[in-house]
Each structure stands twice: as C-alpha cells, then as structure tokens.
N, C-alpha and C positions, 0 to 999 in steps of 0.2 A: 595810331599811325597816321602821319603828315602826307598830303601826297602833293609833291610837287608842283609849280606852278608850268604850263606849258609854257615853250618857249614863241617867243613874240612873235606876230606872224610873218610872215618871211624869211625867218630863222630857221633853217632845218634844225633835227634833234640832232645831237654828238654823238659817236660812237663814244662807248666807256672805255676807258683806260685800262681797266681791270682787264677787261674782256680781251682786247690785242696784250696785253703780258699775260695771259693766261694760255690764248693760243700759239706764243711765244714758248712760254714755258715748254707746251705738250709735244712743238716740233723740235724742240735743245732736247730733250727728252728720250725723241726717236733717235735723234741723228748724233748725239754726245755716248761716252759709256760713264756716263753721269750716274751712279745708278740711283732710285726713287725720288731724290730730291727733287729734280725738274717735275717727276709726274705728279709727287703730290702737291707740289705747288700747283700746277696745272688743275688740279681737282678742287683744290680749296678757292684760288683766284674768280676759275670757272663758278662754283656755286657763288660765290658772293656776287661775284658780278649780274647773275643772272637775278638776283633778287636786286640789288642797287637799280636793273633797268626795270624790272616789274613796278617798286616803290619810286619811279622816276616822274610816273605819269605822264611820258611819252618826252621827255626832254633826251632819253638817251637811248640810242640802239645798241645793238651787237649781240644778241641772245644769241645768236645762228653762232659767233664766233666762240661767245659762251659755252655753250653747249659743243660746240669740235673740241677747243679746248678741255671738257671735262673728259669726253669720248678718249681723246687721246690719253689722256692724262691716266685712264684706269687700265685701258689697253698697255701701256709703259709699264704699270704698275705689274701687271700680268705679265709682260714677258721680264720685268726682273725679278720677277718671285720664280718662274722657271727657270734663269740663268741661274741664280743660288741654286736651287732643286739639282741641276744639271749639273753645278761646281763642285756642291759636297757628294754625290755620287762617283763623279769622275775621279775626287781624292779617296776615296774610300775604296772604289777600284786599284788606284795606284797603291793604294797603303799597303792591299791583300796580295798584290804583286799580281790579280789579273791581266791588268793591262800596263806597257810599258809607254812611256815619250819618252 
C-alpha cells in the first residue's frame, strides 16, 4: 500500500468528496421516504471515504463527516426495516378485518 505524498506546505488538506456525498446521502435519507437507497449509499460512500482519508496520508480530511455519514446511514436503514415491519403488520391487520381505514 502507497501512501500519499502530503500536500505542499501552505496547502491545507481537502476535504474528500466521498465524505460530503456520503453525508449528503444519510441526510436525503432522513428527510426523503426514499426507502434504503440513500442509507445504504450513505454506509458504503461513508466506509470508503473514511479509508481513502486514512490511505491519503494526511492530504485529505473529513472522517468526522465520514463517520455521521455512516451513523446516519445505518440508523436510515433501521428505521426502514421498521417502517416495512410496521407495513406488513398493519396489512395483515387489515386483511383479518381487525382494524379498519
């Protein structure tokens, strides 16, 4: 494994790319009824990004954004695996004529 050359001095590091469409993804994710697609984009972008700045050798930041990104991203994922849990209960409710809308 190569590890980056730092950047020149007086150059700050960049934030990664990855890492703001990651944290991008996990907030479309809360606020869309998107369902899993934004989160697990969010979880996949997030890990890769956060190794792209490990292997960057200090040329690139954003792990902090990384890592919310991934947070959100599996929290998403949780509450759409309850929204389904909660979907096919409630039809299955309706089916048996317990409950009506």
């Amino acid at each position: 494994m190569t590890q980056a050359a730092l950047p020149p001095p007086g150059q700050p590091p960049r934030t990664d790319s990855l890492a703001i469409w990651a944290l991008v993804m996990g907030i479309l994710n809360l606020l869309c009824c998107i369902p899993f697609v934004p989160a697990i984009l969010a979880v996949v972008l997030g890990g890769r990004s956060k190794e792209k700045i490990r292997t960057s050798g200090g040329t690139l930041t954003g792990e902090s954004l990384a890592q919310t990104a991934v947070i959100l991203g599996w929290i998403g994922i949780g509450l759409d695996v309850l929204g389904c849990i909660g979907s096919v209960i409630i039809g299955i409710l309706c089916a048996l004529g317990t409950i009506n809308f």
